[in-house]
Backbone bond lengths (Angstrom), bond angles and torsions (degrees), N, CA, C in turn:
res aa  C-N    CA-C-N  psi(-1)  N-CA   C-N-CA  omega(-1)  CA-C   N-CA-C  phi
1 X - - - 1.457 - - 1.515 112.36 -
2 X 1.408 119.82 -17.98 1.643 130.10 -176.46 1.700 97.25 -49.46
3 X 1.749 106.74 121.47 1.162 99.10 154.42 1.903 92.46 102.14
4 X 1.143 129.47 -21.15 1.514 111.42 -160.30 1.713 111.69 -71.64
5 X 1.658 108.46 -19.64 1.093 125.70 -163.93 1.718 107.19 -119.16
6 X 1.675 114.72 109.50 0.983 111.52 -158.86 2.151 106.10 -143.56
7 X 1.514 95.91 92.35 1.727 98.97 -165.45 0.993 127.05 -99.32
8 X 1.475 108.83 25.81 1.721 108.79 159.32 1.774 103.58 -150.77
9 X 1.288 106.44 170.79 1.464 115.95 -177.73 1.482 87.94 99.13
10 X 1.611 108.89 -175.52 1.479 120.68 -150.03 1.173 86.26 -88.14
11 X 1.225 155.66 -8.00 2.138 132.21 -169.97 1.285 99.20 -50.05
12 X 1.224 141.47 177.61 1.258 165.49 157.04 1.519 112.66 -106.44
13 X 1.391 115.37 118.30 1.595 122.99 176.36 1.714 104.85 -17.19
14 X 1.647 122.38 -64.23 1.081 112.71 179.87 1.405 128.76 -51.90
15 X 1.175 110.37 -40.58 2.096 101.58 170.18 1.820 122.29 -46.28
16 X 1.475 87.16 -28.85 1.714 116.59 -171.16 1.388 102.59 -68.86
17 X 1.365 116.79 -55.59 1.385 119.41 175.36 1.607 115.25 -79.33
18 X 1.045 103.43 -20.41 1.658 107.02 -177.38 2.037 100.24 -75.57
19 X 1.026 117.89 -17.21 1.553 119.79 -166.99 1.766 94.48 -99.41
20 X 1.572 120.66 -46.90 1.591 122.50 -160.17 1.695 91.77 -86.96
21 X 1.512 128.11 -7.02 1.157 126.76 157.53 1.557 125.03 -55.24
22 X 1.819 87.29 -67.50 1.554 103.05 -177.61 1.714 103.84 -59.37
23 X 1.365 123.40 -27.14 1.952 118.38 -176.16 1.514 95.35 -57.32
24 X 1.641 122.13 -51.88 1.219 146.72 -175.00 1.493 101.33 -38.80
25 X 0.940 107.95 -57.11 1.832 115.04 -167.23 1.734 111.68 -81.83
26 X 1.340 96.27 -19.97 1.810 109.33 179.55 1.051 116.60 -64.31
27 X 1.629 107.93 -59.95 1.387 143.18 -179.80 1.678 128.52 -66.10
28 X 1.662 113.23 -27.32 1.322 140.84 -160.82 1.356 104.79 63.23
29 X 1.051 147.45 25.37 1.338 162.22 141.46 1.863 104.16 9.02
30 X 1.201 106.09 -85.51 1.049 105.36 169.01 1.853 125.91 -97.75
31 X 1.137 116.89 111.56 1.675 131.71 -171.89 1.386 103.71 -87.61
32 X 1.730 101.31 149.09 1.341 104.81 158.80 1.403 108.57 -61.44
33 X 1.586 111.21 155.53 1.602 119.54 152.04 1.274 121.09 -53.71
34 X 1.597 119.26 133.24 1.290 128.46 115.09 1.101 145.35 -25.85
35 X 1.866 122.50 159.50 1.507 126.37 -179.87 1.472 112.03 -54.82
36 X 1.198 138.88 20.13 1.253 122.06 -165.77 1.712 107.05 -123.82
37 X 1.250 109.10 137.94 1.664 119.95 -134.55 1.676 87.61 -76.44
38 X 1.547 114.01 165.17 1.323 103.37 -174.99 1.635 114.85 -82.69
39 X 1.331 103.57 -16.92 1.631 134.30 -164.48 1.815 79.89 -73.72
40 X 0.984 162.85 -74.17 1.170 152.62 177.25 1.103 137.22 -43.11
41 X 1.096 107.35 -12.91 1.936 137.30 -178.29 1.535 84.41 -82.67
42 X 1.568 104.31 -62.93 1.660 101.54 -168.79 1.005 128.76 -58.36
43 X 0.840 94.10 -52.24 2.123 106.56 169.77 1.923 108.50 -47.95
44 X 0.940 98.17 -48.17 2.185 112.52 170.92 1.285 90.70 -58.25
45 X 1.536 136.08 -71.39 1.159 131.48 -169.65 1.943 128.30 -68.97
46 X 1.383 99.01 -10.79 1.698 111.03 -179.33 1.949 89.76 -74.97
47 X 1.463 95.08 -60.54 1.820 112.09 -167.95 1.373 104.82 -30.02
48 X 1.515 124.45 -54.34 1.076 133.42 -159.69 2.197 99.39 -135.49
49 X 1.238 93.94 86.56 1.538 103.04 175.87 1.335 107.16 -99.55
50 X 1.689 109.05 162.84 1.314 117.93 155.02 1.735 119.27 -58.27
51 X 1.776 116.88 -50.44 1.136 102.07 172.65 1.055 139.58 -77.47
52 X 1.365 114.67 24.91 1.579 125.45 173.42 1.544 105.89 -106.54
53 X 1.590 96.18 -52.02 1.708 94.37 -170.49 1.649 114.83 -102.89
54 X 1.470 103.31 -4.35 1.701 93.83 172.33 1.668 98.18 -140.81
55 X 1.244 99.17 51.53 1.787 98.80 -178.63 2.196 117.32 -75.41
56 X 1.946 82.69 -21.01 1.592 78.30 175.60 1.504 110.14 -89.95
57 X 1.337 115.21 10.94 1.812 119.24 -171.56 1.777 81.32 -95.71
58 X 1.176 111.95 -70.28 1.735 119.33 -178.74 1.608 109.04 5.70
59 X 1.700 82.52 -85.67 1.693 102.18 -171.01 1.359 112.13 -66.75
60 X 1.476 122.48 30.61 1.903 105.25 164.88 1.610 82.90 -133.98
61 X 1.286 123.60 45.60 1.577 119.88 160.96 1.254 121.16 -119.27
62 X 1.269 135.73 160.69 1.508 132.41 -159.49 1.724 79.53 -124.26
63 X 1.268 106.73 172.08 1.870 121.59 163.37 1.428 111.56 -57.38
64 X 1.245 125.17 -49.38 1.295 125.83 -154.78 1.401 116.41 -104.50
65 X 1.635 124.56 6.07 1.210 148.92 -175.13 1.726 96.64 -57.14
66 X 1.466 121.27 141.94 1.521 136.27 152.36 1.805 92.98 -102.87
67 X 1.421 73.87 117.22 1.919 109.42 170.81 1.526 132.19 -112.22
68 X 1.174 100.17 131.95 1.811 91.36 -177.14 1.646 107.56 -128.99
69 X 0.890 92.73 119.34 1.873 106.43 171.35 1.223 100.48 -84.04
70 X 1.523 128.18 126.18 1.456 150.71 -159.33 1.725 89.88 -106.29
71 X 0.863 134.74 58.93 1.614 122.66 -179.77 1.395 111.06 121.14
72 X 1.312 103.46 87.98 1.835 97.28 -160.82 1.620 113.34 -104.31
73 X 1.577 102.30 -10.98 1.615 94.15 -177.59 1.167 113.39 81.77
74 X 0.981 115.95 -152.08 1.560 148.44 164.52 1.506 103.21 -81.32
75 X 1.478 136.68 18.15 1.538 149.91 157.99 2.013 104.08 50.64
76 X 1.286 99.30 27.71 1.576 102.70 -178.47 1.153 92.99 -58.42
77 X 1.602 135.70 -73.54 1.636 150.85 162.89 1.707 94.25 -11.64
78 X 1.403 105.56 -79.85 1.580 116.84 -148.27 1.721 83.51 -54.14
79 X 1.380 126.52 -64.86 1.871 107.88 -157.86 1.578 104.24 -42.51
80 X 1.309 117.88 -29.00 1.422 102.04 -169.28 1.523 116.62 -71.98
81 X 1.719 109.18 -24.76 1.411 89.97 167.23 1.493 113.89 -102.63
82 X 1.156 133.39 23.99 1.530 130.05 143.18 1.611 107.74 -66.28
83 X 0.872 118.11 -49.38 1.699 109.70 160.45 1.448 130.84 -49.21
84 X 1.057 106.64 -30.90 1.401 112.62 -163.82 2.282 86.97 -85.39
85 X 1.545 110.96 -4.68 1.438 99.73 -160.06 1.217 102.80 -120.20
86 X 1.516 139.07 56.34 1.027 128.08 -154.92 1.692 125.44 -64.22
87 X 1.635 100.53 -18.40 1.319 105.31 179.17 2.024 100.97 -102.73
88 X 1.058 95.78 -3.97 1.820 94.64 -167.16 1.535 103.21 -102.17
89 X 0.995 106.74 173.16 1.796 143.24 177.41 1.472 104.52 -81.60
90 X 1.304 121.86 142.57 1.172 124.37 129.10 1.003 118.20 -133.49
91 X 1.822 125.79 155.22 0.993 146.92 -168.43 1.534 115.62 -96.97
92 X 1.318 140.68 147.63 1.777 124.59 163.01 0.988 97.15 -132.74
93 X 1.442 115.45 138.39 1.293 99.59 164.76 1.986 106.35 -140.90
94 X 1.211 117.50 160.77 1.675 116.86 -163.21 1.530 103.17 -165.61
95 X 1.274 116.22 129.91 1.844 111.28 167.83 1.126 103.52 -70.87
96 X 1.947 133.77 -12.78 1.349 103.15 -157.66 1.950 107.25 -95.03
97 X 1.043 104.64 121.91 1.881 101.57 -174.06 1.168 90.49 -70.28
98 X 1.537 172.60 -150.26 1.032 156.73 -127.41 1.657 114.78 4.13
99 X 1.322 114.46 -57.66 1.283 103.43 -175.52 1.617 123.00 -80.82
100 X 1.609 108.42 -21.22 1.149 118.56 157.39 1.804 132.98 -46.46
101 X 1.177 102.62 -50.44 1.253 135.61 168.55 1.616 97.39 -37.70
102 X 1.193 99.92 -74.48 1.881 108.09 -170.06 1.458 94.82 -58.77
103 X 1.098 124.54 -54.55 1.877 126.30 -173.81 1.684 98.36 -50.00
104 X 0.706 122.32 -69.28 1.645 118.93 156.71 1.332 119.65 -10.46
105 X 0.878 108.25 -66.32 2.012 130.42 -156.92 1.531 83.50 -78.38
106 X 1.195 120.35 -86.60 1.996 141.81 176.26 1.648 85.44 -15.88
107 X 1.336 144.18 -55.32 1.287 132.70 -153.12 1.187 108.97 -102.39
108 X 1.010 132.14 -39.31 1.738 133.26 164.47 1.502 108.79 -43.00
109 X 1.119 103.36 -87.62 1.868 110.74 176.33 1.843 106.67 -44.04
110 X 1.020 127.87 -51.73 1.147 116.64 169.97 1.874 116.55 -67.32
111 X 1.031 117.29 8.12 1.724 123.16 178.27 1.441 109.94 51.06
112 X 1.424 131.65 20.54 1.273 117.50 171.56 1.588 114.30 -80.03
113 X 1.650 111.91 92.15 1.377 97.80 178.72 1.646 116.04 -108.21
114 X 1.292 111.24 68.25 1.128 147.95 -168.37 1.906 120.20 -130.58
115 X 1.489 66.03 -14.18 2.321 88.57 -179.77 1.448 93.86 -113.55
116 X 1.373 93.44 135.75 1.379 100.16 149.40 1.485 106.89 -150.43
117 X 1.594 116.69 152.69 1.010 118.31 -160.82 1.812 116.11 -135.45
118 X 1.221 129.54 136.44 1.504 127.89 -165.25 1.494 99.51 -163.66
119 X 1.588 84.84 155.18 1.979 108.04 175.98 1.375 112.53 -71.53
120 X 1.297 94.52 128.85 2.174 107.19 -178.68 1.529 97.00 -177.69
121 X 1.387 89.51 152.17 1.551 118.86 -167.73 1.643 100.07 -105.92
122 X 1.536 103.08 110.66 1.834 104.40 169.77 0.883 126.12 -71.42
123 X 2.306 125.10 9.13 1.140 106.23 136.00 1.253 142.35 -92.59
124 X 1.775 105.57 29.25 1.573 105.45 -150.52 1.736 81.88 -154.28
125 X 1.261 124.20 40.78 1.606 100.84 -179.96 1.086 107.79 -71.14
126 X 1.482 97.58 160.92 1.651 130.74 -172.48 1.181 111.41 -97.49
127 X 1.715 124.46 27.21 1.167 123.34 -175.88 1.649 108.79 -117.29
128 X 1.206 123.96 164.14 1.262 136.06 163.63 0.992 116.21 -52.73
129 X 1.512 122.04 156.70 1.616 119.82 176.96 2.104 96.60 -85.27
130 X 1.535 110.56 137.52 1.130 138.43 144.75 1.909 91.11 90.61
131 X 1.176 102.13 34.56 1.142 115.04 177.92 1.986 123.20 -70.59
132 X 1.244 107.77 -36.69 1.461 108.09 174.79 1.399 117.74 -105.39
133 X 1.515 107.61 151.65 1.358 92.81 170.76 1.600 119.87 -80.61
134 X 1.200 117.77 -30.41 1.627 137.54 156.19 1.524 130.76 -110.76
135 X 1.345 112.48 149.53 1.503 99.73 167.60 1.771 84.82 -133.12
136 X 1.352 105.75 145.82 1.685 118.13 125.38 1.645 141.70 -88.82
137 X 1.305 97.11 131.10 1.549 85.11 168.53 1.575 111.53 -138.39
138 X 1.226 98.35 111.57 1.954 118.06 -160.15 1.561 93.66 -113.96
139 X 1.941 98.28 126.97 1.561 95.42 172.47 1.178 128.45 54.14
140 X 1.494 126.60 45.25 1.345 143.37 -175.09 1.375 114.66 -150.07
141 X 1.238 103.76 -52.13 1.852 91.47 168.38 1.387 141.24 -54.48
142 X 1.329 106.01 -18.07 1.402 113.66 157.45 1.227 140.55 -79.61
143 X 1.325 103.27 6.79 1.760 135.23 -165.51 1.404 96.22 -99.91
144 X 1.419 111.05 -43.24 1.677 102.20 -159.26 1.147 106.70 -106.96
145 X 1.473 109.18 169.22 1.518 110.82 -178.46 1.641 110.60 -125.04
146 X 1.157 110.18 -4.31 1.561 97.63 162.95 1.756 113.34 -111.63
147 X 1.348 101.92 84.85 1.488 96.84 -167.73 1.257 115.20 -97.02
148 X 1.574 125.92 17.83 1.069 119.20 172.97 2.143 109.62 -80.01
149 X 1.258 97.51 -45.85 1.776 125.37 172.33 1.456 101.01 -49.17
150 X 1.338 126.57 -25.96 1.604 135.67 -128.04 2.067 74.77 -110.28
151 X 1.483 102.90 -73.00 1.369 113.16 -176.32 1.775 114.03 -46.50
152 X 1.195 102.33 -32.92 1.528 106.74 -160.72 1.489 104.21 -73.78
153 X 1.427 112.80 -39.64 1.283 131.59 -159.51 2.263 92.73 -71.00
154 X 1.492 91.06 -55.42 1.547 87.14 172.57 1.922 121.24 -56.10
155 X 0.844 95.46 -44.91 1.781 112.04 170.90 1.894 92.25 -38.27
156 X 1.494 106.61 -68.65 1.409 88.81 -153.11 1.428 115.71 -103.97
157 X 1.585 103.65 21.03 1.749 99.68 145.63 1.334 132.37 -105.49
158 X 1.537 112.11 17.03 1.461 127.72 156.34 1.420 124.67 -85.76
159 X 1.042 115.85 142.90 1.509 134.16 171.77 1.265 104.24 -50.23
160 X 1.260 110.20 134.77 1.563 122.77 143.96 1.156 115.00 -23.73
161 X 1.879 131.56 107.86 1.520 104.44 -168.20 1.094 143.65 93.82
162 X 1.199 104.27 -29.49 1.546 131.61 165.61 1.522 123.10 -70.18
163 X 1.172 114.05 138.84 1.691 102.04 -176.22 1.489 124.27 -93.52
164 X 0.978 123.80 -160.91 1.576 130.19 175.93 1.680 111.76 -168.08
165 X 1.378 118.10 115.92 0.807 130.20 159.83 1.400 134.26 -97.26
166 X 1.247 120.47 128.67 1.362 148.44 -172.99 1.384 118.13 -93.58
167 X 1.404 130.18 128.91 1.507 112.05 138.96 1.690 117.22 -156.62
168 X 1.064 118.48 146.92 1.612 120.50 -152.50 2.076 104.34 -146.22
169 X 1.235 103.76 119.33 1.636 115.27 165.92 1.493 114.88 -25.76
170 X 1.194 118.48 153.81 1.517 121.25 -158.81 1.567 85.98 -164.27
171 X 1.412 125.27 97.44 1.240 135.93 179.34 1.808 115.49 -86.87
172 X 1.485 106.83 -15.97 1.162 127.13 170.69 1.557 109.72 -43.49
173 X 1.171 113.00 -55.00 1.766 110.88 -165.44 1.407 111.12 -123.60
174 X 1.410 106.08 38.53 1.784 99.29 176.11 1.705 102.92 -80.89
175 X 1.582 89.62 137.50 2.035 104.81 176.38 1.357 116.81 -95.25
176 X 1.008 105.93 126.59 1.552 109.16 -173.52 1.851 101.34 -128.20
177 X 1.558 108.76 119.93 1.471 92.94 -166.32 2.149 94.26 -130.77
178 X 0.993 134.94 -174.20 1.396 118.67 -155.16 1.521 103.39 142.65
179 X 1.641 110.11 174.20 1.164 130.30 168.93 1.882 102.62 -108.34
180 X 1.095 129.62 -22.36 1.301 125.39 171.17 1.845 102.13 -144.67
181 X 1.296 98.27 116.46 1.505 100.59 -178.45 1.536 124.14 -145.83
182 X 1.667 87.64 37.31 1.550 119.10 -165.87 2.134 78.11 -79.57
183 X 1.065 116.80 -74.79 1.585 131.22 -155.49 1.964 85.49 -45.17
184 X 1.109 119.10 -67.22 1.455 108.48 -147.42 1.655 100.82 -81.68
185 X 0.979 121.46 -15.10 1.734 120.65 157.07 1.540 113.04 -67.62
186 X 1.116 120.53 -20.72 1.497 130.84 167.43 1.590 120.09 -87.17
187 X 1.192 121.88 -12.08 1.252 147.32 -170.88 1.859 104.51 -89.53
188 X 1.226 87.81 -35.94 1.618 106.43 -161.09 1.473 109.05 -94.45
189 X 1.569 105.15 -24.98 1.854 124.63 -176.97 1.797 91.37 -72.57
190 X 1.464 110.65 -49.14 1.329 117.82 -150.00 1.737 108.03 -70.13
191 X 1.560 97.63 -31.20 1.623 109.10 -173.65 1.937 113.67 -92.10
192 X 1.025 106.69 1.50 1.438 129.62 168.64 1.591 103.61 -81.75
193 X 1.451 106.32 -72.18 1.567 121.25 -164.27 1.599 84.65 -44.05
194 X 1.555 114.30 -69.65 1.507 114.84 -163.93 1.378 120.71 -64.56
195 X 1.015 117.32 -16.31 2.044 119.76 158.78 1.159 85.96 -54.38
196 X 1.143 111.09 -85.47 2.086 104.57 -160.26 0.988 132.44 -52.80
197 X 1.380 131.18 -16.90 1.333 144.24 -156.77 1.526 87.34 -117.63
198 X 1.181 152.78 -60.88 1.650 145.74 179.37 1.810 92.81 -70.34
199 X 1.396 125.00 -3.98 1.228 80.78 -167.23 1.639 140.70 61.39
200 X 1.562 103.41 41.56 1.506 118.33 176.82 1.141 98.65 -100.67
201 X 1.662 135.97 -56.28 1.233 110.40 -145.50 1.736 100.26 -161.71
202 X 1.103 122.77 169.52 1.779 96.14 158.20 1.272 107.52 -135.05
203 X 1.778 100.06 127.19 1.556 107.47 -180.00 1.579 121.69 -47.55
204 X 1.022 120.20 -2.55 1.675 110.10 -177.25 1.462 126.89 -133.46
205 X 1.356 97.49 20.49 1.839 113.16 178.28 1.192 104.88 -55.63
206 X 1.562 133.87 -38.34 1.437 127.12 172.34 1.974 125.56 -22.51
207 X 1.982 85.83 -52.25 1.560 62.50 -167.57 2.031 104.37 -93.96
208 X 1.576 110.51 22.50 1.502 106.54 -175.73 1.518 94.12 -89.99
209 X 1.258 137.68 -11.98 1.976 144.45 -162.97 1.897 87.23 -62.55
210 X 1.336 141.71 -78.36 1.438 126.95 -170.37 1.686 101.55 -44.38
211 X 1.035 128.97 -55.55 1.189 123.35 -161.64 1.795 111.59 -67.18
212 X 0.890 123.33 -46.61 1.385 128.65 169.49 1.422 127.18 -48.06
213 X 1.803 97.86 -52.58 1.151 90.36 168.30 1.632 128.87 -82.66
214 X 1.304 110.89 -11.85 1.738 128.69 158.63 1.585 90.51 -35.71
215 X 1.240 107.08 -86.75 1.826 112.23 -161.12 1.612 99.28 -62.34
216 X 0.973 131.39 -8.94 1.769 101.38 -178.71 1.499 96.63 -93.52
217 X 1.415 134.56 24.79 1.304 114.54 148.18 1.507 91.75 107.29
218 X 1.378 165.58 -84.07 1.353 155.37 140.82 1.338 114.54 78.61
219 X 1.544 157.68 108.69 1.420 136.35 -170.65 1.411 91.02 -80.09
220 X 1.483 147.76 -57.07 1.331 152.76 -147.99 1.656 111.56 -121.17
221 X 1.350 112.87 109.58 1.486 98.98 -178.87 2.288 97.63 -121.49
222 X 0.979 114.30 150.48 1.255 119.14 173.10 1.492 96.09 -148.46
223 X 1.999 91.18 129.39 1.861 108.15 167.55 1.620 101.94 -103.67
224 X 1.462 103.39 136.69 1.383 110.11 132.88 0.840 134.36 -134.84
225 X 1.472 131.50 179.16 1.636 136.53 176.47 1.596 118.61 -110.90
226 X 1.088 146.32 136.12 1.347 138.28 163.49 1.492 98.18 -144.80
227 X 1.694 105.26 172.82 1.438 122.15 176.19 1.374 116.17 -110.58
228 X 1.697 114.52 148.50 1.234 110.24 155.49 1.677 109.31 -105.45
229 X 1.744 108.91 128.79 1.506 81.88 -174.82 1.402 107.42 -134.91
230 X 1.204 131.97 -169.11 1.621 140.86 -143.05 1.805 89.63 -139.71
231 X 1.003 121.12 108.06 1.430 123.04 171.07 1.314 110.85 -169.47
232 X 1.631 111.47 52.03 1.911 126.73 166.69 1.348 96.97 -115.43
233 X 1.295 126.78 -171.60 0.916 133.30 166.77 1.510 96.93 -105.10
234 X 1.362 134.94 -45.59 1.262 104.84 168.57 1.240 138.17 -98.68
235 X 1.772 106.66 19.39 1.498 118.97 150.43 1.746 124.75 -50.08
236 X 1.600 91.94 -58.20 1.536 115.40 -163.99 1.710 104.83 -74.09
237 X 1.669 109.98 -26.16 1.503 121.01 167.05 1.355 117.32 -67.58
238 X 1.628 131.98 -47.05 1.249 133.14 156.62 1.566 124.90 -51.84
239 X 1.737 117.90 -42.42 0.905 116.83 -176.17 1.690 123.43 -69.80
240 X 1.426 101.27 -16.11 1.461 109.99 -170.17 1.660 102.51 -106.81
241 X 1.179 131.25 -30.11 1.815 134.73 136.27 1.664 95.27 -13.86
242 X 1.230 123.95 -83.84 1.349 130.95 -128.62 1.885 91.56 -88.14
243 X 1.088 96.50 -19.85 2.134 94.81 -174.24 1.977 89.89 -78.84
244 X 1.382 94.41 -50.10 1.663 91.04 -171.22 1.625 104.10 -66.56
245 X 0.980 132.47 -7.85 1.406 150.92 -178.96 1.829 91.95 -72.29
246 X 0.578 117.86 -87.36 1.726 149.12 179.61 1.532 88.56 -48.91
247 X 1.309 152.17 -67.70 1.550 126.07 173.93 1.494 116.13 -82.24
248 X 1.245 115.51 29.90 1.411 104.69 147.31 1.951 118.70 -109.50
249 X 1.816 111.24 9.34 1.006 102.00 -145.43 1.706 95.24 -103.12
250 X 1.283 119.76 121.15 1.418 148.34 175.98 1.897 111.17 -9.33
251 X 1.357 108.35 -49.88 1.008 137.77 -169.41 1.790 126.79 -81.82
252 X 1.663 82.86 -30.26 1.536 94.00 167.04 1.865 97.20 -83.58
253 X 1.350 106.21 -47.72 1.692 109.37 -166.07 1.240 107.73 -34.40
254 X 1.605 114.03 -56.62 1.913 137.78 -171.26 1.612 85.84 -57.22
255 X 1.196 136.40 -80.30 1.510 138.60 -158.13 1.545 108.66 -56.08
256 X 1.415 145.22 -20.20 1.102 159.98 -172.23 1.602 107.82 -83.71
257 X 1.287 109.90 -67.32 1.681 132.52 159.15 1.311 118.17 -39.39
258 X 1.402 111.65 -46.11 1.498 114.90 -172.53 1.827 134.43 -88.63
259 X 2.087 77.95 -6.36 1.522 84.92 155.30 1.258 106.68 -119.29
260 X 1.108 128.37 -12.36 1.915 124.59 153.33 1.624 77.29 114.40
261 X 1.558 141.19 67.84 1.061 127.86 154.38 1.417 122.10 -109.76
262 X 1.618 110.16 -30.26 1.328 122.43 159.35 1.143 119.41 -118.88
263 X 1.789 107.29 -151.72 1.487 117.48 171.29 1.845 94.94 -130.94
264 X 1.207 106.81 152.84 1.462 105.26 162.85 2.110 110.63 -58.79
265 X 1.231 118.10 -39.36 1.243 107.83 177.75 1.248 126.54 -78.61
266 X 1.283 116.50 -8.78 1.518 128.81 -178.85 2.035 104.29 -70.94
267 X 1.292 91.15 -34.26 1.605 104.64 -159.66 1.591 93.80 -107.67
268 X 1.985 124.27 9.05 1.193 99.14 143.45 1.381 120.68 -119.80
269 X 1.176 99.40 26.00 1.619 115.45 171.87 1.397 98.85 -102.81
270 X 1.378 136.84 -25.24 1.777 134.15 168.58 1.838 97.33 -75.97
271 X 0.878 144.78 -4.55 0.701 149.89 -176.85 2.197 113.79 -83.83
272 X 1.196 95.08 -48.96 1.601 124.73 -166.62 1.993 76.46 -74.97
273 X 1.479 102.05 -56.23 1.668 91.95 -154.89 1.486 92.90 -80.82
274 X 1.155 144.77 -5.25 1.562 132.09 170.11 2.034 95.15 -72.29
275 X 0.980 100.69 -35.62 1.333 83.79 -172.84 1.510 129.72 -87.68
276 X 1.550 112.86 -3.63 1.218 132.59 176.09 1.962 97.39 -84.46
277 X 1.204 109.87 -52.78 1.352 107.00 147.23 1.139 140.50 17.06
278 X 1.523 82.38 -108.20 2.074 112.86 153.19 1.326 101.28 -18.72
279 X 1.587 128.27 -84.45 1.207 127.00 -162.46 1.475 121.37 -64.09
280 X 1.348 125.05 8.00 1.235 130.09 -174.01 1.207 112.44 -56.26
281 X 1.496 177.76 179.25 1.011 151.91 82.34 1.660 118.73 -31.39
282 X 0.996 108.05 -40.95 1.730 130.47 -162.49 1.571 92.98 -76.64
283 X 1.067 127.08 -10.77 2.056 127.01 -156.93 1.461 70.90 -84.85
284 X 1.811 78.45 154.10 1.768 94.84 167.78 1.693 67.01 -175.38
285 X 2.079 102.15 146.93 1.198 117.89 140.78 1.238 118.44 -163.08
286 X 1.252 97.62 150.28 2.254 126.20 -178.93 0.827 128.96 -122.42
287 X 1.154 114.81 137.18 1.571 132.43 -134.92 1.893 102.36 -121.58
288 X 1.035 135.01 99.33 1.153 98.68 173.85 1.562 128.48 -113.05
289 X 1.152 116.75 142.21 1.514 123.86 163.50 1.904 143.08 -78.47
290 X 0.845 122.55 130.08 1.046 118.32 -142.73 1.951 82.29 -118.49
291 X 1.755 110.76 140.95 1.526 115.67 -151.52 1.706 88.36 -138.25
292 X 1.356 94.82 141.91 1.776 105.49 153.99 1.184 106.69 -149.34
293 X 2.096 96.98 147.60 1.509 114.43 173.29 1.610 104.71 -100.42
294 X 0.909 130.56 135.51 1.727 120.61 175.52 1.704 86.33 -137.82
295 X 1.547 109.31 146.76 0.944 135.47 -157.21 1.456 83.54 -137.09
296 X 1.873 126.00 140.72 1.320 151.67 -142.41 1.800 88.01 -116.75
């Protein structure tokens, strides 16, 4: 992939796209769809949108911007800003081939062929220096552990000028409100302990995003905080489905046990009370996320 993406000197956008096309077609990059209806894609892609979870990345993009999502997932996020680019590129990129796969699938059936998506490491991109006009990187910094290499590497495949958006979990101020909210505050103790202890993630990178990007060198950095929150009745009914979903699941039980933080029965009895929950009228919960703009 070294080299496919190249944003200054005389090329013309079209040579640019005419080359991350042909990688596209090399690679199978972008696949026909599968049996799976498009109406389900959408609903996957409403759950988890750009204008919910990267709505302050949105508004500092022009149409014709080349974009790179630093960790794209399943690219639910990233299609939304291929939309938002009608004349521009975006890039995805993710080590996980499973999730790639779906970012694939998610963009075909949805016709954004304006995405394209491939395996690369955001401490090791394969891109040129000052190559994008934006990057995101959503839900990833808490993943890695060398994030100083992690930041730098984003720093110098942005443009002069160019921004970078950030945003990372903040376990600090989640609201949990109810008539019994002993179980899902316990739910939340248990999935903390096991971020740190497996080494998944760390619940509180939210509020380290100004500071990080301070030291990786940045002329302009701005933090904020906002919530995503659960206060429908069939918000707070779905949302508490999918937690009791998640403590009944086999895999969490084994990983819980194996660092001695729970029991498998503890977490299917949190399970019973996430869903008594659900029906609370009184339940409400907010989530918040913690955002940075850094300017190149």
């Amino acid at each position: 992939m070294r080299g496919i993406v190249v944003a200054h000197g005389p090329r013309q956008r079209s040579e640019i796209e005419r080359e991350i096309e042909a990688l596209a077609a090399m690679r199978g990059i972008v696949v026909a769809h599968g049996p799976r209806q498009r109406s389900e894609i959408e609903r996957e892609i409403e759950a988890r949108s750009a204008n919910v979870y990267a709505g302050f990345f949105l508004r500092q993009l022009q149409p014709d911007m080349l974009v790179l999502d630093c960790g794209c997932g399943t690219a639910t996020i990233t299609i939304g800003l291929a939309e938002a680019l009608p004349a521009g590129t975006v890039i995805g990129i993710d080590l996980a081939k499973d999730s790639l796969a779906a970012a694939r699938r998610y963009a075909s059936v949805m016709g954004r062929q304006n995405l394209f998506c491939a395996a690369a490491d955001g401490r090791r991109l394969p891109f040129p220096e000052a190559a994008f006009d934006a990057v995101l990187c959503h839900s990833v910094l808490e993943t890695v552990g060398d994030l100083a290499n992690l930041v730098a590497e984003i720093r110098r495949v942005t443009k002069f000028g160019g921004v970078v958006g950030a945003a990372s979990v903040e376990y600090g101020g989640l609201i949990l409100a109810g008539k019994e909210t002993a179980g899902p505050t316990r739910f939340y103790e248990i999935r903390q302990l096991l971020w740190r202890a497996a080494g998944i993630a760390e619940p509180n990178m939210g509020r380290r995003l100004r500071g990080l990007f301070e030291a990786g060198g940045f002329t302009r950095v701005e933090a904020v905080a906002d919530y995503v929150s659960y206060g429908t009745p069939d918000r707070v009914a779905s949302f508490a489905r999918d937690r009791a979903a998640e403590c009944r699941d086999h895999e969490l039980h084994e990983a819980v046990a194996r660092h001695g933080i729970a029991s498998a029965e503890e977490l299917i009895d949190l399970a019973s009370q996430w869903e008594a929950w659900g029906r609370d009228p009184q339940a409400f919960f907010a989530f918040p996320w913690c955002r940075v703009l850094a300017t190149r």
